[in-house]
Each structure stands twice: as C-alpha cells, then as structure tokens.
C-alpha positions as CSV (number, residue, x, y, z in Angstrom):
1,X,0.0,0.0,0.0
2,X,1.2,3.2,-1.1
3,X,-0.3,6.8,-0.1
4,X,0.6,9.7,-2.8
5,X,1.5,13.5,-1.4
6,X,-1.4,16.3,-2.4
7,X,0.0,19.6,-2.1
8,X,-3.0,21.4,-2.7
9,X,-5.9,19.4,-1.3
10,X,-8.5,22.5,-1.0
11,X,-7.9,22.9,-4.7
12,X,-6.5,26.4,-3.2
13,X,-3.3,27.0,-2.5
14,X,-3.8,30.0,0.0
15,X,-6.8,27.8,1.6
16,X,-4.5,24.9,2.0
17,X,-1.4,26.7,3.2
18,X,-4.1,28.1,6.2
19,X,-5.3,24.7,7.2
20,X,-1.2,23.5,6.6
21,X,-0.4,26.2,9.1
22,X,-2.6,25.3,11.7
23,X,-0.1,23.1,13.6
24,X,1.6,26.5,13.9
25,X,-0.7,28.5,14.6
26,X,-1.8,26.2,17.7
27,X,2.1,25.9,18.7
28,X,1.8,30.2,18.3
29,X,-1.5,30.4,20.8
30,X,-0.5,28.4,23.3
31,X,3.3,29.4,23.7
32,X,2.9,33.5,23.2
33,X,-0.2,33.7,24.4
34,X,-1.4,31.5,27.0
35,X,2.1,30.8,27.7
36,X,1.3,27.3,28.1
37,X,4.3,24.8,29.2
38,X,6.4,23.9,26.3
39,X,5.5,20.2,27.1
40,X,1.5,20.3,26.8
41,X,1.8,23.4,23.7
42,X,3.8,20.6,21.9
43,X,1.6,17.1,22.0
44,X,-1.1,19.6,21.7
45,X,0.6,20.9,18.4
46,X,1.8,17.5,16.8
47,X,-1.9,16.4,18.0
48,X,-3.5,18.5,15.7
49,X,-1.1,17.8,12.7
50,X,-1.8,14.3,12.7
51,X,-6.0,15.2,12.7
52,X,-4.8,18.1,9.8
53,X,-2.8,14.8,7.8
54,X,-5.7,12.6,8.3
55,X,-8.7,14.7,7.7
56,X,-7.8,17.7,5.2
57,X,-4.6,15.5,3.2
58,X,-6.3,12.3,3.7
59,X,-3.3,10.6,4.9
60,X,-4.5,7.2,6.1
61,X,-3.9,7.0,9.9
62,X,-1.9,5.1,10.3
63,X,0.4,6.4,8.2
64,X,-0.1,9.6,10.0
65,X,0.5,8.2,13.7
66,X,4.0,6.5,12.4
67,X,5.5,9.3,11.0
68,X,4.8,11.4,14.0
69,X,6.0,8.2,16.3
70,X,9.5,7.5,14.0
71,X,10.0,11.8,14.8
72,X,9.5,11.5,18.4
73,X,11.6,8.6,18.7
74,X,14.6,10.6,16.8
75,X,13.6,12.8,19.5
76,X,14.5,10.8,22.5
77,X,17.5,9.2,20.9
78,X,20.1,10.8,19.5
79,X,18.5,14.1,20.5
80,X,17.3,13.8,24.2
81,X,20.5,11.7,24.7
82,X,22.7,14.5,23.9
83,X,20.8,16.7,26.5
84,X,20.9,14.5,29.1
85,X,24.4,13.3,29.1
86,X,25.6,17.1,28.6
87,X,23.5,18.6,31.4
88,X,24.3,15.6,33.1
89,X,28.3,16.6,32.8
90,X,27.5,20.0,34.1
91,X,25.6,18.7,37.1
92,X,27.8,16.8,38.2
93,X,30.8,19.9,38.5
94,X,28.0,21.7,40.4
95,X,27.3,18.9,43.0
96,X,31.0,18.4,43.6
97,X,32.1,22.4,44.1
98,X,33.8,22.6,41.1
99,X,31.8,25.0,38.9
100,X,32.4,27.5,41.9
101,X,35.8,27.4,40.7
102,X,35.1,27.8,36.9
103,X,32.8,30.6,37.7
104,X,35.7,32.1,40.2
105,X,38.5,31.9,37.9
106,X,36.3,34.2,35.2
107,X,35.1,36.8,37.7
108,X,38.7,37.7,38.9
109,X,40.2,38.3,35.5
110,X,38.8,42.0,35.7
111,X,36.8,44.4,38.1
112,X,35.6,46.4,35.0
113,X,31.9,45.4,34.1
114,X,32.5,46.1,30.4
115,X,35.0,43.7,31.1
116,X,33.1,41.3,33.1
117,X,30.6,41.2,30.4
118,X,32.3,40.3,27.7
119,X,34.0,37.7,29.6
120,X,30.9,35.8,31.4
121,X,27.9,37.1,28.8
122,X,29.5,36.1,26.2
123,X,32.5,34.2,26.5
124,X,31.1,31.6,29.2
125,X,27.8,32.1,28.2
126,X,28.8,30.8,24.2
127,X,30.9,27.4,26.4
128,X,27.5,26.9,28.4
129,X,25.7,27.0,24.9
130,X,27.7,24.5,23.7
131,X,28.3,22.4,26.6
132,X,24.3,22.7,27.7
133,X,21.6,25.3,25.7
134,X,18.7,24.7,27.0
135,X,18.6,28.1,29.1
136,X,21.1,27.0,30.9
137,X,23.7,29.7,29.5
138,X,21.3,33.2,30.7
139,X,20.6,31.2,33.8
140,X,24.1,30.5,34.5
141,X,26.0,34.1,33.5
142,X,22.7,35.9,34.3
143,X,22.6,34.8,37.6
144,X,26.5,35.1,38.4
145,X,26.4,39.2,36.3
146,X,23.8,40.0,39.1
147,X,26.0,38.2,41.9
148,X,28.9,40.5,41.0
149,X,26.9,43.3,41.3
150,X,24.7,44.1,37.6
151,X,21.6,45.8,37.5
152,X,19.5,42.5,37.2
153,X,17.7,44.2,34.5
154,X,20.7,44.7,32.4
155,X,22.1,41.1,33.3
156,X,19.5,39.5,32.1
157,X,19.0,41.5,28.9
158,X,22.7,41.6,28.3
159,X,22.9,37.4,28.9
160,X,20.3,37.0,26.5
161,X,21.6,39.6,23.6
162,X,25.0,37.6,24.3
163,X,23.3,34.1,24.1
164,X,23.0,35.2,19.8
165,X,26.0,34.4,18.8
166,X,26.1,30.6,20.0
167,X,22.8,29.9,19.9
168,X,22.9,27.6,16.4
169,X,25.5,24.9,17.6
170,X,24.5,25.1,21.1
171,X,23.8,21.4,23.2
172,X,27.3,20.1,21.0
173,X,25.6,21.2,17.6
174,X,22.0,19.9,18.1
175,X,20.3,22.1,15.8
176,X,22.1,21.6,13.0
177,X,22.0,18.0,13.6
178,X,18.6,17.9,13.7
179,X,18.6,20.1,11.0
180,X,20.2,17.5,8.6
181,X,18.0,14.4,9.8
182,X,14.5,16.7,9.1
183,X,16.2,17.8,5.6
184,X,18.4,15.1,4.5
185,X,20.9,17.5,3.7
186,X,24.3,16.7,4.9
187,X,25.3,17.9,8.3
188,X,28.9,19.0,7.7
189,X,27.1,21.3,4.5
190,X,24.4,23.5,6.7
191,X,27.7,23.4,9.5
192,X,29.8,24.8,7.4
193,X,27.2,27.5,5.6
194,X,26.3,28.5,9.1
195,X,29.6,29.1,10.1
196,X,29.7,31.6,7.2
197,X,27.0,33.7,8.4
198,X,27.1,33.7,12.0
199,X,30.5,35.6,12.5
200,X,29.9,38.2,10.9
201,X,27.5,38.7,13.9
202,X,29.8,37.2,16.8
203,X,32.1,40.1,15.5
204,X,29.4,42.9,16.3
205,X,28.2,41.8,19.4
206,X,30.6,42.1,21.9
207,X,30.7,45.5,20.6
208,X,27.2,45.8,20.3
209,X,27.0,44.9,24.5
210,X,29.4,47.2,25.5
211,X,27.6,50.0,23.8
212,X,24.0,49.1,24.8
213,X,25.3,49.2,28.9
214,X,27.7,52.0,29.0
215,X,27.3,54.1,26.0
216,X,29.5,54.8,22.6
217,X,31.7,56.8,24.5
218,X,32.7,54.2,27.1
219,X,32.4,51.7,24.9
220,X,35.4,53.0,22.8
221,X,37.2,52.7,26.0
222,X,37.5,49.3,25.7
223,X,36.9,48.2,22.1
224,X,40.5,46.9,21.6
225,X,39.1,44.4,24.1
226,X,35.7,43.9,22.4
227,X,37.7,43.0,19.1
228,X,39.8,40.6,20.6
229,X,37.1,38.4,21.8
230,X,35.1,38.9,18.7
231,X,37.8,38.0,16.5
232,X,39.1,35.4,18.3
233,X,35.4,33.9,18.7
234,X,34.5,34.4,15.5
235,X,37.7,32.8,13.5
236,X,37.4,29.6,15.8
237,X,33.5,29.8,15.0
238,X,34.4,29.3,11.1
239,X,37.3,27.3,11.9
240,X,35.5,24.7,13.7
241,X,32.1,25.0,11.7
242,X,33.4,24.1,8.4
243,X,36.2,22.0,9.1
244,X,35.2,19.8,11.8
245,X,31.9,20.0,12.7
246,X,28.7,20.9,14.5
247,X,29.4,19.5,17.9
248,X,32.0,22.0,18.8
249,X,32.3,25.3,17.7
250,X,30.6,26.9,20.5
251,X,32.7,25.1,22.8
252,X,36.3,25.9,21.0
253,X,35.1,29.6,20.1
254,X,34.2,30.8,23.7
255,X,37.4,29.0,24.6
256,X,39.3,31.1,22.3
257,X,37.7,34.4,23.1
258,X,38.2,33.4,27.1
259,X,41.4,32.6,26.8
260,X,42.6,35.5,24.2
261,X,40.6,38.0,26.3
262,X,42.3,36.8,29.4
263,X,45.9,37.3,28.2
264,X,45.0,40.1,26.5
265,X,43.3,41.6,30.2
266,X,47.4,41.0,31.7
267,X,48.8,42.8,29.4
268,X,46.1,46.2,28.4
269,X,44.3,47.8,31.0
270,X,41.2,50.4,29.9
271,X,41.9,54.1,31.4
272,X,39.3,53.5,34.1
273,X,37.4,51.0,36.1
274,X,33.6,51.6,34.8
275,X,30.4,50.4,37.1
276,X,26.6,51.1,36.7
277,X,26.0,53.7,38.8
278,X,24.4,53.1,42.1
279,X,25.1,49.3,41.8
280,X,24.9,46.8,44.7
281,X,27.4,45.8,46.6
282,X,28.8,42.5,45.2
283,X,27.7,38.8,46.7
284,X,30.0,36.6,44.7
285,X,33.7,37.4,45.9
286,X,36.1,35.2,44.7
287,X,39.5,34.3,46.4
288,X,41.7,35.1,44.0
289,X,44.5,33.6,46.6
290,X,43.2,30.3,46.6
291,X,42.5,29.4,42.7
292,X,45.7,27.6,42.5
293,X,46.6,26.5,38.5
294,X,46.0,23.0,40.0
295,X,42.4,23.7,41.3
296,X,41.5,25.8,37.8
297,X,42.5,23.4,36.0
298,X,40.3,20.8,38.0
299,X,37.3,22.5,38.2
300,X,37.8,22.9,33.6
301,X,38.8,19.3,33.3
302,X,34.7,17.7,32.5
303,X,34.5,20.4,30.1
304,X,38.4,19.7,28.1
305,X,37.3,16.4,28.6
306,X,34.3,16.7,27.3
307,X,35.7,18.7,24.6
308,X,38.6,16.2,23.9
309,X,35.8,12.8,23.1
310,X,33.1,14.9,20.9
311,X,36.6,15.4,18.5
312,X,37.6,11.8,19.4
313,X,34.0,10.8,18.4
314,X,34.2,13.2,15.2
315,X,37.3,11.4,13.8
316,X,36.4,9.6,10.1
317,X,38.3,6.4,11.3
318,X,36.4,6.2,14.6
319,X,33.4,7.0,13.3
320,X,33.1,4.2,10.7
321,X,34.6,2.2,13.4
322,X,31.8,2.8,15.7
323,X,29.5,2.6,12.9
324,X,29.8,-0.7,12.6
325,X,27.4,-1.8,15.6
326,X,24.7,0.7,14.7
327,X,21.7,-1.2,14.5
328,X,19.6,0.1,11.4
329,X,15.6,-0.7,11.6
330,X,13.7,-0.1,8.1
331,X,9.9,1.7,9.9
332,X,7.2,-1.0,8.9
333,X,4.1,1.0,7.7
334,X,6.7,4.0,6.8
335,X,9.6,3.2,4.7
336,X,9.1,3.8,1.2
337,X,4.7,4.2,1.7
338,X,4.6,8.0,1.0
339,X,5.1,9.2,-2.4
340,X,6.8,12.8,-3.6
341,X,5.4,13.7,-6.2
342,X,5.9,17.1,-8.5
343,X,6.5,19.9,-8.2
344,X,8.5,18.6,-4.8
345,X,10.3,15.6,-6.8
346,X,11.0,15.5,-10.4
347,X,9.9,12.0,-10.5
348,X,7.4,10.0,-8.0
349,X,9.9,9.4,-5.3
350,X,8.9,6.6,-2.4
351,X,10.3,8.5,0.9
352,X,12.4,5.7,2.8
353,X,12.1,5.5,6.5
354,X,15.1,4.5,8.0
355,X,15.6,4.4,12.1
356,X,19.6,4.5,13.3
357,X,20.2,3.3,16.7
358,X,23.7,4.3,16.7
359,X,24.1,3.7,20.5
360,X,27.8,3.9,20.7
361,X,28.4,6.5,17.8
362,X,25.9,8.8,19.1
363,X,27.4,12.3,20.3
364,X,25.6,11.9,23.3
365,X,27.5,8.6,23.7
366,X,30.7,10.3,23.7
367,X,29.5,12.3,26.7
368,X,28.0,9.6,29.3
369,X,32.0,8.4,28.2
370,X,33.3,11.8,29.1
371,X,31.3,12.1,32.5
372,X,32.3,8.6,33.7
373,X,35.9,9.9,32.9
374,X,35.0,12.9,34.7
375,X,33.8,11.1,37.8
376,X,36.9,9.2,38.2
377,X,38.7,12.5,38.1
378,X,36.8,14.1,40.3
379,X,36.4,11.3,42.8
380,X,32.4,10.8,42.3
381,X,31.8,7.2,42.9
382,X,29.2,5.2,41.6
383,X,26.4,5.8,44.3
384,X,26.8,9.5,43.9
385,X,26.9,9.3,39.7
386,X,23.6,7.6,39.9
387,X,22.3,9.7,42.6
388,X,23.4,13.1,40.2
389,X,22.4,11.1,36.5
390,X,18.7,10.6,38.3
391,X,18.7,13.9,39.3
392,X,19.2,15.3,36.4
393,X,16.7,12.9,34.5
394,X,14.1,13.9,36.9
395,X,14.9,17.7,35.9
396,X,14.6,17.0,31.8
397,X,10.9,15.4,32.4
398,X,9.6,18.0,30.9
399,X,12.0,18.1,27.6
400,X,11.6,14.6,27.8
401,X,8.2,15.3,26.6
402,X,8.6,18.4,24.7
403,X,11.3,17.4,22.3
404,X,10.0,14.3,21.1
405,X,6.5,16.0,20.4
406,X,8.4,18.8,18.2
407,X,10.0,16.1,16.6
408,X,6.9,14.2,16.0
409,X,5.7,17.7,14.7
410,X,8.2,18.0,12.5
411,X,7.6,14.5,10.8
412,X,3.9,14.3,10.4
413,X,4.3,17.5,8.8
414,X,7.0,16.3,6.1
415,X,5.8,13.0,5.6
416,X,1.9,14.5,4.9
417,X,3.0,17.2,2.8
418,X,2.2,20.2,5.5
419,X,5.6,21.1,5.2
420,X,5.4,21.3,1.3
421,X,2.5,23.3,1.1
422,X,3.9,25.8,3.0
423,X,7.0,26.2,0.8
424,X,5.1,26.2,-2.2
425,X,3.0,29.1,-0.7
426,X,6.2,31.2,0.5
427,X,7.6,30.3,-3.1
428,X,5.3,33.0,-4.2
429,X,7.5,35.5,-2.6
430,X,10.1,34.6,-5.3
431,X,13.3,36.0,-5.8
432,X,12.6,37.8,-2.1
433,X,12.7,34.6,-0.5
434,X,16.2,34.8,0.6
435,X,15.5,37.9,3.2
436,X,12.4,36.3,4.3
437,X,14.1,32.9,5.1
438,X,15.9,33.8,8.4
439,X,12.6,35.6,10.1
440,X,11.1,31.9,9.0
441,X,13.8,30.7,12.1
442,X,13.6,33.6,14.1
443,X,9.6,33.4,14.6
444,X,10.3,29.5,14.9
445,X,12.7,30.2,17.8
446,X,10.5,32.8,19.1
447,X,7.4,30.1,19.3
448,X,9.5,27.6,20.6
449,X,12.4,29.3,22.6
450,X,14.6,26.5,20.9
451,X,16.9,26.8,17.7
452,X,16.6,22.7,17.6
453,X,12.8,22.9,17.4
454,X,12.5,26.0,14.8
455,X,15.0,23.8,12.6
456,X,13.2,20.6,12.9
457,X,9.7,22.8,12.0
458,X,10.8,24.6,9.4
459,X,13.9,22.7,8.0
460,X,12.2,20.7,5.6
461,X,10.0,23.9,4.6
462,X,13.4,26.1,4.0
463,X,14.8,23.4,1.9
464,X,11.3,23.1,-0.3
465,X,11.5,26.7,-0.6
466,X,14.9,27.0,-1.9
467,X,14.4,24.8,-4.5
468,X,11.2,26.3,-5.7
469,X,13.0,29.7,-6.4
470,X,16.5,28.6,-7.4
471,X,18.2,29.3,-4.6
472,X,20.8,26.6,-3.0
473,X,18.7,25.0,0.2
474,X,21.7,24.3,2.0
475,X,21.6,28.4,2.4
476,X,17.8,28.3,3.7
477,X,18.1,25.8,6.0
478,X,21.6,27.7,7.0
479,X,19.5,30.6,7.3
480,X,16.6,29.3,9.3
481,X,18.9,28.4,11.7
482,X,21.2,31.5,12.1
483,X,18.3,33.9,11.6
484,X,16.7,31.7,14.7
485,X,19.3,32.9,17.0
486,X,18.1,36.7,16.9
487,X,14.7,35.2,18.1
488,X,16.1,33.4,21.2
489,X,16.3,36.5,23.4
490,X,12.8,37.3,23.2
491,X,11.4,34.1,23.3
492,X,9.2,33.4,26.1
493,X,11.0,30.4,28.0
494,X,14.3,32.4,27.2
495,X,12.8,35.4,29.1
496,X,11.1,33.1,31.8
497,X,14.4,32.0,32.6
498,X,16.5,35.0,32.6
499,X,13.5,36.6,35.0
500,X,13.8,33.6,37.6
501,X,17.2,33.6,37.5
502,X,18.0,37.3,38.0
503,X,15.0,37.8,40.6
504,X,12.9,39.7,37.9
505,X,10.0,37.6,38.4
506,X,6.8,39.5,37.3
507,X,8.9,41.5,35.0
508,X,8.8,40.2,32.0
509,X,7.1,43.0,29.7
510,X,10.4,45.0,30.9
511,X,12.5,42.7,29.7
512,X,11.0,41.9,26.4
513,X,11.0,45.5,25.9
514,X,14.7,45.4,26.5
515,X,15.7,43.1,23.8
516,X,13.0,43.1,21.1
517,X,14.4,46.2,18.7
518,X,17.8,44.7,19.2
519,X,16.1,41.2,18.2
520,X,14.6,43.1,14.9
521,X,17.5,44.8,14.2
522,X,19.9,41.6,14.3
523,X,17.1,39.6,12.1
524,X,17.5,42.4,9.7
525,X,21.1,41.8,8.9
526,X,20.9,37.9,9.0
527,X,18.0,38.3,6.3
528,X,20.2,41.1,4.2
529,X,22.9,38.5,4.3
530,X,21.3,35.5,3.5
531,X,19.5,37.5,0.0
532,X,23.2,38.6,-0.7
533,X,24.8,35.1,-0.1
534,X,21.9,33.7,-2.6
535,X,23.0,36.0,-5.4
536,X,25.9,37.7,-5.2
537,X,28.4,35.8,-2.9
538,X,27.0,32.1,-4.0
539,X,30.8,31.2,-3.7
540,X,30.5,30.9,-0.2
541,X,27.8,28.4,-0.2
542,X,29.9,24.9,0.4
C-alpha cells in the first residue's frame, strides 16, 4: 500500500497553506499567548497535525501516527541523549564544588563590568551554549552578572543579547544535527554554511553589548578588548564550523575568546574601572589567593574532557569504526509508503524510513563516556553518579516530553506534505525569498524558545523553498537556523528564565521590551545576508 503527497488538497493554495499552518498556529496560541508549558503546547501541536494529515490530506492513519511516532523517537535518541548526558556533565561539577571554581577563575580576571561582560555574557555564556543550551547559559552568566553586582535588568538582557552568537550549535551542535535528519541534507554542508554567516555577527556583538550598557563613549574605552574576543570567537567559529563539525564550535570559540581576552586583560588595562551607577554591593567574591593552577585546571577538566571525546567521536576512522554496531531498523508502515510527487520531486519518489540506533556513535555517547571519565577524576563514585544522573533525568521530564513532540511535529508534517504546502506558498515571494528565510527561524525560535525545534519545523520547509525559487537549500536551511538565533532573546521560555534567575519575576514585559528592537535589528542583517549570499556571494555556499 502506497499513499501519494497532495500539495494542494483545498484545490486552493492560500486555503491549503491556512489549514497546513494550523499546527503553527496552535504551537503560536498556546506558547505567546497563553504561555502554556512547552510540554502540553507541543503534543497539543503534533496532535493537531496528525488530525490536519488525516482529515484535510487524507493521509491514512496510520500512516499519519508513524510518521509522528519514528519523529519522536529521533527525538529521544540521539536528540534527548545529547541533553541529558551534557547537562548531566554540568551537574555533576555543580554537585561536587567545582563549577564555583570555573565561575571564580572568570570573575577575577577583571573588576571592569565592560569587562566582566564580555568575559561571562559572552565568553562563558557561548561554552555553556555549547556544553548545555537549554537556558542554561542566561541562567548561569545571568545569575553570576547579578552576583557581581549588575543591575538585574541589564544582566538578564545583556545574557540574552549575548546568548545570539552561539545559539545555532548550542547542546554540541543539536540544531544543525537535527537540522540535517528533518532535511536530508548533509550535516557538515548546513555546518559549514552557518559558520559563514554567524560571525559576521559574533564580531558585532561584543561591541554591540558594550555600547548598549555603557554608551558609545565608554564603549570605545575598551573596544581593543571587544575586538579581541570577537575575532578570536569568531575565527574559531568558522574554523571549527566548516572544518570539523557541529558539535563543537561553541565550545572551542568561547574557549578562544576566554582565553585570548584573558591574556590580552594581563597585558592592556582600559583608562578606568567603569560600574553602573548606584550598583549593589557584590555577593560573589572570589578568592583570587586560593584558585591555585592545579584547582582551575580541576574545576575545567569535565569540560576539556568533554571537549577532547566529541573530536575523538568526530574522527572519520572512529566514526566508521563505531558505525559498525549501529543497528539500522527499516519503519514498517513508513519506509518507502509516501510518495513525492511534483513539483516537490521531479519523478514519484517513495520517501524511505530508515531508524539508526547508533548507541555507541551517538554524540551523546561520547558524553555519558566523558562524565564517567570525569567522575573518576573528580572522585564521584558510583552511588553518587547515579544519585546526580537521576537527578538530572528527573529535571529533563519535561523536555523529555517536549522534544519528542516537536520532533513528532516536524515528521507528520513532512511525511503529509504540511511542510510542502507551506513552501510552495512562501515560493510565491520569489526572488525575495532569501531575506524572508531567516525571520522563518527567528519566529520558529520565538514560538518555541529552541533553535533545535524552529530547525526541525521549518527545516524541511526552508529546503522546499529553496528549491522552488533557485536558490541553494543548503543556504535556507543555513538561514533558518542563524536567523533563529536573533529570536532566542525574546522568546518566552528564554525570558522566563532570565527573570527567575536574576529575581525579575513579574517583569517580563520589561525585559522583552529590552531586547525586542535589538532582536529586529539583528534579524534584519541575518535576512540582508542571507538575499546577498543567494546571489551575489554564491561562492560561499559549500
């Protein structure tokens, strides 16, 4: 039994682009305006794409409920994996004193906020992105600006304005992993064409920071400084993007710009110390006498090597190695049942459905390695790693639920032709496509405060798009993913977070307000970039 894509089924493509669009829509409602949990918004969402699949494309049901089942299940492994194991990593150098130190040996670089800023806002704020996401990053630097003594308002905003630059390989690359798996275009391509727009940005916004909390005029006191980490982040960004991978150029590119800034910070000093006026006194005061090179280096170690098995996992040889024992499972009811049809394919095309259970090549495999390592270095033993693993699977319930359901989203809507529709609709805007693509990630990001989500919604839609108006895919699906990032700050769970961690609770309308033009503004360039990329500068497109 076979089941053939309709792309129009209203016999109106305007009619069936509204009724495609209602997953959306109900994902819209629920998360920006009744601000319901992310976990509920989402089976509510997929829900009504599989009733939209079965009742207006006349997908048989069956059919339908697979599809949406083989998503969620990509959601829970490799995805879910990922996010446990790396939260998992950072839990455990919380529970055993250690992230004290980390968060020590960044605060007594420098005493200027300026300073402090781009060290802990950005910098550590890009590794937490790529060690973490998942809010984790604002609710980390946030919490520790306000703890030296930032206006909580500012520390927030200025976390979540910093959070931009990272935000597309954040959780070791998930987004554009997922990214590939919803498109089918290869990983390493959308890396690499992402790494060619995003620093350009990463560039601007330590600048950018600077300026928004003290002014031009201060700002210029210190923009040697502000170059230096966004050079140094943004080089290693492209470096690492296009020549080894997703997983790890958050991760290497705050390194850099840390590290750089740091030695930099020894030997340049700006002509004064600058402080918001009227600030509080300070509640995290370091020791600077007792962070030995020993204990630094401790307290760094699950991160380098964390750092040190994602490339070890990322090696060709040890990859096909590890390949060897994935177990491959061809989706009964699924695999080659739903036929592409034109204008999508050129030729009736069966869609295979094909589930990996790469359990040991999985990134997220690399890091359950890495944290065993890391409990044998820092002298967890096994009652306490199950104790802290259980802990933090009891925190992820809820993205246990969410992430699978987004996933499931994503796949009932490719498999019934949602996804299709849509792009044929947006194909109308033509040759303007290219600027519109980004604000396609950024309202995805917005709905669902998650790069990783907006890709798997709209990745496959980006990529129908592209094609329908001549333009590379690999740059819209690039382009849904780095336009995404300027939505992340004013997303609602982004904001929720930054609010409960800086004590702004009730305050949310002030800090929207905060970061919204900036938001715009940032979209903007991303979407004048993208149009320019798509037909002036189509060398850079791998």
């Amino acid at each position: 039994m076979t089941w053939t894509q309709v792309y129009d089924p209203m016999n109106n493509l305007a009619l069936s682009s509204l009724f495609a669009a209602i997953p959306i829509i109900v994902i819209f409602y629920l998360l920006a305006i009744r601000r319901t949990p992310g976990q509920i918004a989402g089976a509510l969402a997929a829900g009504s794409a599989v009733l939209v699949a079965i009742f207006v494309y006349k997908m048989p049901a069956g059919i339908a409920i697979t599809a949406t089942a083989m998503g969620a299940l990509y959601g829970v492994f490799p995805i879910f994996w990922i996010v446990l194991t790396a939260i998992f990593i950072y839990n455990m150098t919380v529970e055993t004193g250690q992230f004290e130190i980390v968060k020590d040996s960044i605060a007594t670089i420098t005493d200027d906020r300026r300073l402090q800023a781009l060290l802990i806002a950005f910098g550590f704020g890009a590794f937490l992105e790529g060690a973490a996401g998942f809010g984790t990053p604002v609710a980390i630097s946030a919490g520790m600006l306000v703890g030296l003594g930032f206006n909580p308002l500012y520390a927030a905003g200025l976390c979540l304005i910093a959070n931009t630059a990272p935000v597309a390989f954040g959780g070791i690359g998930i987004p554009i992993i997922v990214a590939g798996q919803v498109t089918g275009i290869d990983t390493m391509k959308i890396s690499a064409m992402v790494g060619r727009q995003l620093p350009f940005l990463s560039i601007i916004i330590p600048i950018w920071l600077v300026v928004l909390m003290s002014g031009w005029k201060a700002a210029k006191e210190v923009l040697p400084a502000c170059l230096v980490a966004g050079i140094s982040f943004a080089g290693v960004q492209w470096f690492s993007s296009n020549y080894i991978g997703p997983e790890l150029p958050d991760i290497l590119s705050s390194l850099a710009c840390i590290i750089s800034l740091t030695i930099f910070l020894k030997y340049w000093k700006p002509k004064s110390i600058w402080r918001f006026a009227n600030e509080p006194a300070p509640t995290l005061v370091a020791n600077r006498a007792a962070l030995t090179f020993g204990k630094v280096m401790k307290a760094w170690s699950p991160f380098i090597i964390l750092t040190v098995m994602v490339i070890l996992w990322g090696l060709k040889p040890v990859v096909a190695a590890l390949d060897a024992v994935t177990l491959k499972f061809l989706v009964p009811g699924l695999d080659k049942v739903v036929m592409q049809v034109a204008p999508i394919a050129k030729v009736p095309t069966a869609m295979a459905a094909l589930y990996k259970l790469n359990w040991l090549s999985a990134a997220g495999t690399a890091l359950f390695i890495a944290a065993i390592i890391t409990a044998l270095v820092l002298g967890v033993g096994p009652g306490r790693f199950i104790s802290i693993f259980t802990k933090t699977l009891k925190q992820l319930t809820k993205p246990l639920i969410t992430i699978p359901c987004v996933l499931g989203l994503a796949y009932i809507m490719n498999y019934s032709g949602m996804s299709s529709t849509l792009g044929l609709f947006l194909a109308g805007t033509g040759s303007f496509f290219p600027f519109f693509s980004p604000f396609l990630g950024w309202l995805g990001v917005f709905l669902t405060g998650s790069d990783t989500s907006a890709n798997a919604l709209f990745g496959n839609l980006q990529a129908v798009t592209g094609t329908q108006v001549g333009v590379d895919p690999i740059l819209t699906v690039a382009a849904n993913s780095s336009g995404g990032v300027c939505g992340k700050m004013i997303s609602p769970q982004s904001i929720a977070v930054a609010t409960a961690a800086t004590g702004l609770v009730g305050k949310e309308g002030d800090l929207f307000g905060f970061t919204v033009k900036h938001s715009l503004v940032l979209a903007v360039i991303v979407g004048i970039m993208t149009y320019v990329q798509a037909y002036w500068l189509q060398w850079m497109i791998p």
